[in-house]
N, C-alpha and C positions, 0 to 999 in steps of 0.2 A: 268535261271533254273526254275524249276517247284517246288514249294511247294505240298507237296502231306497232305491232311488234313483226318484222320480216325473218321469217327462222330460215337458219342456211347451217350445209352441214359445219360448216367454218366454225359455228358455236360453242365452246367449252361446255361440256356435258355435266363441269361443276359450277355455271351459270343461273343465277338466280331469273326468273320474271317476275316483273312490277307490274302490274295490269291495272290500269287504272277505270273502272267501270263510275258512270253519274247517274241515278236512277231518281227519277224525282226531285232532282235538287241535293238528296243526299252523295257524296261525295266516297267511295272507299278503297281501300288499296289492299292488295290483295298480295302476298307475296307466295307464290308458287315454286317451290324445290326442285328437288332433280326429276321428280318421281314425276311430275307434269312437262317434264323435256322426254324424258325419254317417252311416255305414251306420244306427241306429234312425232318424234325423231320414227317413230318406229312406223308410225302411220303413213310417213310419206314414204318409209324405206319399200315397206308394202305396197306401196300406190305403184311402185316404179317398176317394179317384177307382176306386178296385176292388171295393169293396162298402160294403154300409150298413150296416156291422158297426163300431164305434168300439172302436178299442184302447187302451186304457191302460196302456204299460209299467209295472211298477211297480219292479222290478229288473233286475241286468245284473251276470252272476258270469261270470267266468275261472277256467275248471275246469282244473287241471294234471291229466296221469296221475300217479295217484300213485306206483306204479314211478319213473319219469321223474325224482321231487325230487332224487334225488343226484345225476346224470348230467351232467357237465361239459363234456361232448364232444358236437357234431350226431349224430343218428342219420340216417344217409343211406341212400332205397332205388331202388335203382333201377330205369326204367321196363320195360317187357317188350313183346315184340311188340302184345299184347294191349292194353296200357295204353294206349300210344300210340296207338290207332284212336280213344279216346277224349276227347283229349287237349282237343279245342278244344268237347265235345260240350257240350248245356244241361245244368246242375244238376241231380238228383233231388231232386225236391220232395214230400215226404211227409207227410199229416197222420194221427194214429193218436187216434180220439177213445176216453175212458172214462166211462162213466157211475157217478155215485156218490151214495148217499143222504146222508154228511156227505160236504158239500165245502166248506163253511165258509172265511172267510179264515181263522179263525183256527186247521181245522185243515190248510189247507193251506201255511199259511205256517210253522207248528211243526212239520208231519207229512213229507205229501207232499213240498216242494218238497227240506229238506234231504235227505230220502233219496234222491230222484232226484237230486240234486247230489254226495252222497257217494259212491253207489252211478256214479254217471257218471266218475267220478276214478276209483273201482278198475279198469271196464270199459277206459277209455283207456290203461291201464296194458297190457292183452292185444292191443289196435286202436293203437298208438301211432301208425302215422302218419296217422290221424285228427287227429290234434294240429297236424300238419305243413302245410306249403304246399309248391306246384310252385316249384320257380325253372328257369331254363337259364342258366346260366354262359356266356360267351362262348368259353370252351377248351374244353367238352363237346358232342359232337355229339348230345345229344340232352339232355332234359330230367330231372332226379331228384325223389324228394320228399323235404323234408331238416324235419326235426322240432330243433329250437334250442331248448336247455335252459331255459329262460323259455315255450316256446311253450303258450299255451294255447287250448282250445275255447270259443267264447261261448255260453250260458247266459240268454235270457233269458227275463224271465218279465212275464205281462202278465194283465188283466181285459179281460173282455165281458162286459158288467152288464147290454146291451138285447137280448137275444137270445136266442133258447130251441133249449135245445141238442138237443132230440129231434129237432130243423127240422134244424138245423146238420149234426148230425152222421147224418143221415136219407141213404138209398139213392136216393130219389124225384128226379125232375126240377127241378134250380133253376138260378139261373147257375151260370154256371161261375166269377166271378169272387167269388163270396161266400166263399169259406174263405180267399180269398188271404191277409188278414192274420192267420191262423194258421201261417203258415211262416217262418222272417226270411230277409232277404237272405245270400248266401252272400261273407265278409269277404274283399276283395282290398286287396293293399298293392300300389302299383304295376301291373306285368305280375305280380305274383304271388297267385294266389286260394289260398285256402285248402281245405280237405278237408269241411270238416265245421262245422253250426254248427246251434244248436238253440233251440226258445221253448216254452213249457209254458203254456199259456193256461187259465187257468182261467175257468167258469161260473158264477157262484158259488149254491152248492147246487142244482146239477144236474150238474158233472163237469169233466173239463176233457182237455184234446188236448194232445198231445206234435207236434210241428213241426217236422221234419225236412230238412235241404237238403244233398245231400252232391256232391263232385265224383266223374264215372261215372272220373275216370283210376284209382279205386282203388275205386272201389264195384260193382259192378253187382249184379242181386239176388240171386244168393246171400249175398255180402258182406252187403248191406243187410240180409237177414233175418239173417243170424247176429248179428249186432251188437246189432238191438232184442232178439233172444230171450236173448245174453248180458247187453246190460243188465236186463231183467227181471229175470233171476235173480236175479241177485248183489241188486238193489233188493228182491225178496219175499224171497227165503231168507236177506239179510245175509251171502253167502257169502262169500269171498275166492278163493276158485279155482271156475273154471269146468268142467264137463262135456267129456268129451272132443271129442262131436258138434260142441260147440258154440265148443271152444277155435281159433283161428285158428291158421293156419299162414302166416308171411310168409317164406317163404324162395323166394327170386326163381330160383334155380338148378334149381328145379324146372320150370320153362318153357322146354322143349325145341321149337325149332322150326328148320326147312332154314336152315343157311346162309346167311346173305343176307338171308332173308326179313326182319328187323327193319328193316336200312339200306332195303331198300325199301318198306318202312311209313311209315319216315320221310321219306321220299323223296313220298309219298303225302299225309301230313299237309300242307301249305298247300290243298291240293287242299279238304279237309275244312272249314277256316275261311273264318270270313265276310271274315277278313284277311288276303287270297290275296298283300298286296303284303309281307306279313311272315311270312318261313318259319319265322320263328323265334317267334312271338306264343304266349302263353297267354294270350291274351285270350278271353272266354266269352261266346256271343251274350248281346245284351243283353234282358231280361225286357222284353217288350211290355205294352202294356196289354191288357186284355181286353175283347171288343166286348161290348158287352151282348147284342148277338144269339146268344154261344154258351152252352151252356147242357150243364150236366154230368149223368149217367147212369148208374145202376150195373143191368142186365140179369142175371136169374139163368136157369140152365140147372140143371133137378134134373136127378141122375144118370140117372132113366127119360126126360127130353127126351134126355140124350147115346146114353142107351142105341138109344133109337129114330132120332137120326140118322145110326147107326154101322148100322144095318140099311136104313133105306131106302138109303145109300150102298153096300152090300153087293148089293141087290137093283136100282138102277136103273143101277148102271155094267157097261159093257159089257167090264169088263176082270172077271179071276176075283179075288176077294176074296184072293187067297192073294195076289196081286199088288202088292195097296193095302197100306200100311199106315196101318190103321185103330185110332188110339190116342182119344183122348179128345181132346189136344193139335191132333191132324188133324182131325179130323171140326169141334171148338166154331171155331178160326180161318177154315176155311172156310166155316162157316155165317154168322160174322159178315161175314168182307169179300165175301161175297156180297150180304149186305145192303147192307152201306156202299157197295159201287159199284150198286147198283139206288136208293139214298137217295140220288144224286145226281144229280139231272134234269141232263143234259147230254148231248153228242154222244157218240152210239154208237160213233164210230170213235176216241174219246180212248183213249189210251195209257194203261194199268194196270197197276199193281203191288203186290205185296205181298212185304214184308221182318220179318226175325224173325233174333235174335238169337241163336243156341243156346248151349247151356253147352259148352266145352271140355275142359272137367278131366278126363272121360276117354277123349276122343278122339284124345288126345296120346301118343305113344309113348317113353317112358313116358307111362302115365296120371298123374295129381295127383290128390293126394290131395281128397277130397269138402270139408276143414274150410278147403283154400287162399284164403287173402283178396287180393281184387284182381280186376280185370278178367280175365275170364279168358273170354270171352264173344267172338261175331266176327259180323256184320250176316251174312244171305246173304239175295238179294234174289230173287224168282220177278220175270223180265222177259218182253217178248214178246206181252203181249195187252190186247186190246180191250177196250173196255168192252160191249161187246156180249156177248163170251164168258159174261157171269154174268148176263144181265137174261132169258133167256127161262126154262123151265119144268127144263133140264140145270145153270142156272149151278153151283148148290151140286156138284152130282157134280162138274162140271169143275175147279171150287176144292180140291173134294177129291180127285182124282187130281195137281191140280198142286203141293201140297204135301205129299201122301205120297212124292211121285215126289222131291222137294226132301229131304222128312226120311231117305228112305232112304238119300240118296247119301253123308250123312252119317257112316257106317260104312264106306262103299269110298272113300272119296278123302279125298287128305289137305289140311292147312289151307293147302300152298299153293297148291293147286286153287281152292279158297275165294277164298284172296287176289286168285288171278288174275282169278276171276270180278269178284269188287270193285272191284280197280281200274279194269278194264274201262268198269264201269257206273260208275260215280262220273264217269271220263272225258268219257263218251260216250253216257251218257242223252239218252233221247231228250225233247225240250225238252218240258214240260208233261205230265211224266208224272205220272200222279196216285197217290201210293205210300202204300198203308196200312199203317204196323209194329205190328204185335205184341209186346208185352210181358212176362213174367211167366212165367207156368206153373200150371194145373191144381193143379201140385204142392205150391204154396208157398200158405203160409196162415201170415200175421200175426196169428189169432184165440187162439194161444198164447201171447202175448207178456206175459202176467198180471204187474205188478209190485208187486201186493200188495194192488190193491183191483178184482181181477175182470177179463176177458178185454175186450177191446175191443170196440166194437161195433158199429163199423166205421173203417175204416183207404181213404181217400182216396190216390191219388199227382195233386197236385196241377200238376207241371208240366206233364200233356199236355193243360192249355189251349193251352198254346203250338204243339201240331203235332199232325200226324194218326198219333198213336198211340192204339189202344186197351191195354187193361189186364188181363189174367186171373189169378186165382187162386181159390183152394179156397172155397167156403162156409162163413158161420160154423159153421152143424149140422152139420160132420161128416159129412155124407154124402156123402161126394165128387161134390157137382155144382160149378157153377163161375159164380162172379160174372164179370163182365166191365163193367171202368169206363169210359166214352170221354164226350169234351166233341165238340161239333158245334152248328152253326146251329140258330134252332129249327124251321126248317120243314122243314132236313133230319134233326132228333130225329124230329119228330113220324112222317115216312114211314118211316126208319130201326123203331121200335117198331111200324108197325103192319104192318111186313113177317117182325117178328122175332118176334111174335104169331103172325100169321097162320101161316108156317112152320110153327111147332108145332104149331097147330091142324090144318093139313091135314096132318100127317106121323100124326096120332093111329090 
């Protein structure tokens, strides 16, 4: 059976939790310290100054992998050049909502909630260092992630009884800071954070959201989508083994890169943290509040808007289309951060940029395999221009020739050409540069993720309140257009949307 635990500020902060989680038949109790009061105590203090949404935890389970019960020994993995670039990066913060006609307490508390808790134990058994946290030892020159035969994922679960989830979980313009307490804080002991940690908020009868925060030194999004699409599974089908596509591969020896290049990755890392006077920190910026002036935004581009920017960009550039490379991916990033530096009233001679993350796995010589989980990703940054470059009647062409020109290079030079480029600029950026990242991929679509009552109906990544990252992936229809998510001020939403309109309008 389930212990259901009500947390109220009333609680003695030197109060123990008993949690009692059933997994299989196996039975375990878990006993949780102070250091697990104060991560909810503090997540709801946050909820309350972050939006007008009131949360009521109602439980708080410690999910072991269940592979993992007999294991006596640490499982230890170690970092990779890749890892390491993200080592000091913010959390991924993810909310995936579901709509449901019963969503009842009673049957989400007999239904739902056990199977996503059962079904969470098999999947951590395939993801195990999910389970895990970072440490750095003082005789290791670099840092591992070590999973400790006791170690487990938090679980918690919680009500919003005043709020209407078609609002909530809605595409349209609202704050940005209203979903915040649908995600929990990501658990650190010491200098050591953990990987992964989860909240299941229920609506009651109208749906409820899965809450996601994962650390990027072992996540980035492939990893992430493979993980929600494996736990689905195994949660609708009651499986026990997973699909090939979909099964992970952690074998770190796969991660071939020059000589060298790791030591000075890490060599690189203090450079990257806010705690430039400790080389050796896993410490993770801290979560800011959110202004009430930003406000969050999900933009759709159907496939005949992509189709038609990929022609006007064919017919107004002065270079031959054979030249460009003209994907979906180039042409929708372009069109956005052409906006976003026209959506910000400011001097024309400010410094601009735009960074995006590519996938590596088969850039690598050997390639990696498509299922490898972990960081396997690396920044590459377009430096050198103006804000002027994108505000007159050319910008979009110019956006689009300067990351076709970026994504091509990416097949002729290798990752430590990249590196070079990185370090470079991380260095020696030029002060006040204004840099929009890109996230995601055209490719990737969270609308499959079905774990037994229906496709999502929309999926949030909630931490780019915190920085000037936009968001891309697939539409729910299936028809390969492409949503794209971003938080922003509201007077710069408001120009942002009426340039992002207009665009398509005059491209007709």
């Amino acid at each position: 059976m389930h212990t259901t635990h009500h947390i109220s500020s009333s609680i003695s902060i030197f109060s123990f939790f008993v949690v009692k989680v059933q997994i299989e038949n196996t039975t375990k109790f878990i006993i949780n310290n102070i250091d697990l009061y104060i991560l909810i105590h503090t997540n709801l203090k946050n909820s309350k100054f972050r939006s007008p949404m009131a949360l009521n935890v109602t439980k708080i389970s410690q999910i072991s992998p269940l592979a993992d019960s007999s294991r006596e020994n640490p499982y230890i993995l170690p970092l990779t050049f890749f890892d390491l670039r993200w080592l000091n990066f913010m959390p991924n913060e993810q909310v995936i909502f579901y709509k449901l006609h019963d969503s009842s307490h009673d049957s989400f508390y007999s239904v739902i909630l056990p199977r996503l808790e059962q079904s969470l134990s098999l999947v951590l058994g395939y993801y195990l260092p999910l389970a895990g946290h970072l440490t750095w030892n003082a005789q290791d020159p670099k840092p591992c992630i070590v999973v400790l035969p006791n170690d487990t994922v938090s679980l918690i679960a919680g009500e919003i009884s005043d709020a209407d989830f078609s609002s909530v979980s809605g595409k349209g313009l609202r704050p940005a800071n209203e979903i915040r307490p649908l995600v929990p804080e990501l658990p650190v002991s010491g200098d050591s954070p953990s990987l992964l940690a989860l909240q299941v908020t229920l609506f009651p009868n109208q749906g409820f959201s899965i809450g996601i925060v994962s650390h990027h030194v072992f996540v980035d999004a492939i990893t992430a989508l493979m993980f929600i699409k494996s736990w689905a599974h195994i949660c609708k089908h009651g499986a026990t083994t997973l699909p090939e596509d979909i099964t992970p591969v952690l074998d770190r020896t796969a991660i071939n890169v020059p000589t060298g290049l790791e030591e000075r990755m890490s060599e690189l890392v203090p450079h990257l943290s806010q705690d430039k006077d400790n080389a050796r920190t896993l410490k993770l910026p801290p979560t800011k509040e959110v202004s009430a002036e930003v406000y969050r935004l999900k933009l759709d581009l159907t496939l005949e808007n992509v189709e038609k920017l990929k022609e006007r960009a064919k017919n107004e550039s002065k270079r031959s289309h054979l030249e460009l490379h003209l994907s979906t991916y180039v042409v929708v990033n372009a069109y956005i951060w052409t906006c976003l530096v026209k959506a910000r009233v400011g001097d024309v001679e400010r410094p601009v940029a735009y960074e995006y993350a590519p996938d590596f796995r088969n850039r690598l010589g050997p390639s990696v395999r498509g299922t490898y989980s972990g960081a396997c990703v690396f920044p590459i940054c377009c430096l050198g221009y103006k804000a002027k470059h994108f505000l007159g009647e050319d910008g979009f062409i110019n956006a689009v020739e300067i990351i076709s020109d970026s994504v091509k290079r990416l097949g002729s030079q290798g990752i430590e050409v990249f590196f070079d480029m990185y370090a470079d600029k991380t260095k020696n950026i030029e002060k006040g540069t204004d840099i929009w990242a890109a996230s995601g991929s055209n490719r990737f679509s969270i609308y499959g993720s079905d774990f037994g009552w229906g496709r999502p109906v929309n999926s949030e990544v909630v931490s780019y309140d915190q920085s000037q990252i936009f968001c891309m992936s697939e539409m729910r229809d299936g028809t390969a257009g492409v949503e794209i998510g971003l938080c922003l001020k509201k007077d710069e939403m408001d120009i942002l949307v009426s340039l992002f309109k207009n665009g398509l309008e005059n491209n007709e």
